[in-house]
Backbone as numpy.savetxt, mean C-alpha at the origin, in Angstrom:
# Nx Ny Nz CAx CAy CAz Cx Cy Cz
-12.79 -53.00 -17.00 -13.64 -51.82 -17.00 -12.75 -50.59 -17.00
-13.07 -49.97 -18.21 -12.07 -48.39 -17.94 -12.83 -47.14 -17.44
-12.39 -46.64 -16.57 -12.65 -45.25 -15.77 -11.90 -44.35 -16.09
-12.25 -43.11 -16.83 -12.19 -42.40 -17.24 -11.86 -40.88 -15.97
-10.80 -40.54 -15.89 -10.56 -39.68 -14.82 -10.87 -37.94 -15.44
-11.48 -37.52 -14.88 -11.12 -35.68 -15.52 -10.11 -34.96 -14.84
-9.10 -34.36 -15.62 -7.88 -33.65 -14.76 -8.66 -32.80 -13.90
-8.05 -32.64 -12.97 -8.26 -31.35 -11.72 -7.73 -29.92 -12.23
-8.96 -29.15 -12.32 -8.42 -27.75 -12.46 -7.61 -27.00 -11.52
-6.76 -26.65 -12.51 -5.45 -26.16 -11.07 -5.92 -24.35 -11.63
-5.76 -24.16 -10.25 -6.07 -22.51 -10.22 -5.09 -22.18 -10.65
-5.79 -20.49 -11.09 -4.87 -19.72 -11.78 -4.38 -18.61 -10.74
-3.55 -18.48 -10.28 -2.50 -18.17 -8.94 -1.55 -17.06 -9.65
-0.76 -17.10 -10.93 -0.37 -15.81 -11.09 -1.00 -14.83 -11.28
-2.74 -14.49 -11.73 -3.15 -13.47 -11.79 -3.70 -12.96 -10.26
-3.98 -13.73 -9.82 -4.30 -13.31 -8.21 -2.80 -12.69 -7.75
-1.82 -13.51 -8.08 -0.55 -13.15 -7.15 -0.31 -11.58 -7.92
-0.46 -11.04 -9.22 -0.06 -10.04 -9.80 -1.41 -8.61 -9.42
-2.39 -9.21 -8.83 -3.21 -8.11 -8.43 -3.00 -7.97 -7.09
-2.46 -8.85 -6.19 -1.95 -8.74 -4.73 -0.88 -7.74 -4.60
0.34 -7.88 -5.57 1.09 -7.30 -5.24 1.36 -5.70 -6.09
0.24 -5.26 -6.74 -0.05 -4.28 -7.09 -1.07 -3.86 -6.24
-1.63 -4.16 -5.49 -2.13 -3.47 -3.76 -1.42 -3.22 -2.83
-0.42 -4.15 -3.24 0.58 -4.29 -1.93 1.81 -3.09 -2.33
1.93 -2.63 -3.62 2.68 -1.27 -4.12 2.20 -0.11 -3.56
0.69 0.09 -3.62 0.25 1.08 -3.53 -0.08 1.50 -2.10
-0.43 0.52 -1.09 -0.25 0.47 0.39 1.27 0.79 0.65
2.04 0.20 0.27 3.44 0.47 0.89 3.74 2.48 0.06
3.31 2.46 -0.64 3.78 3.57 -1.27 2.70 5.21 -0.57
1.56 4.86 0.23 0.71 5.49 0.44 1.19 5.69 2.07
1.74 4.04 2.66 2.24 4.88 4.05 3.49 5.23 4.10
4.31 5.30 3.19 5.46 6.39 3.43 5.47 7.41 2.86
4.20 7.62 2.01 3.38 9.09 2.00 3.11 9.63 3.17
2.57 8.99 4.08 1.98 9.39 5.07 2.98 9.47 5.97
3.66 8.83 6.30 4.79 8.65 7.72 5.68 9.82 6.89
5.84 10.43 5.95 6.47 11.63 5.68 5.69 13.13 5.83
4.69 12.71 5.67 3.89 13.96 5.81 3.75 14.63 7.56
3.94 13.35 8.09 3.83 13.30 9.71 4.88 13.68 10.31
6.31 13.14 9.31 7.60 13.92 9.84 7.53 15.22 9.44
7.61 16.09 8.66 7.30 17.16 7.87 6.44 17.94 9.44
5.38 16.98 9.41 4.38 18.26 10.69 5.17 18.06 11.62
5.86 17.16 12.05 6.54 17.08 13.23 7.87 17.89 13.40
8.85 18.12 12.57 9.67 18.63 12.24 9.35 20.58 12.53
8.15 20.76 11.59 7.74 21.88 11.60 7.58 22.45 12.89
6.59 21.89 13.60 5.92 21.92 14.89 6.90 22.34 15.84
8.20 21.50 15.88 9.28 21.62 16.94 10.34 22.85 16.80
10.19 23.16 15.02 11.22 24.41 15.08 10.87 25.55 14.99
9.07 25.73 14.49 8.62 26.63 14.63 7.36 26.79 15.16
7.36 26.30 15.88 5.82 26.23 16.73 4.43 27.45 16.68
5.49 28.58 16.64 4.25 29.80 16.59 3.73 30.45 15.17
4.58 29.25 14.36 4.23 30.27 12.30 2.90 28.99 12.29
2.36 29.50 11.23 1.24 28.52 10.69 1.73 27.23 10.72
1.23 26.42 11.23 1.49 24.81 11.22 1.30 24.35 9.40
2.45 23.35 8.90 1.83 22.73 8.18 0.77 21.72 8.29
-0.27 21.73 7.23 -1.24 21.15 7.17 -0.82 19.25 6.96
-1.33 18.25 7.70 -0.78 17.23 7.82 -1.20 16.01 6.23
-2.12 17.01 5.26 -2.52 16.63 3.76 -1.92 17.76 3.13
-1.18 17.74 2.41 -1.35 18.90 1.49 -2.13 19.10 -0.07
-3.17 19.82 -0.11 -4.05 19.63 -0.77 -3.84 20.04 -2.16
């Protein structure tokens, strides 16, 4: 008696892996946007405390 097997679909893993790590660009690239913008106010804050603060977005 022959039994006839169907291959197993193997997922497709590089397009998942290539949209992961194009999130994972834009997160890494957005908080050292941010952790600079924070040094910047912080920096400001300490040497000149009484001029207009920079704004912690700059718009």
């Amino acid at each position: 008696m022959l039994i006839m097997f169907k291959p197993k679909q193997v997922a497709d893993l590089k397009r998942n892996y290539i949209i992961s790590t194009s999130k994972l660009k834009i997160a890494h690239w957005s908080i050292l946007g941010f952790s600079t913008c924070i040094m910047l106010t912080i920096i400001a804050n300490i040497r000149a405390p009484d001029l207009i603060k920079i704004p912690l977005f700059i718009v």
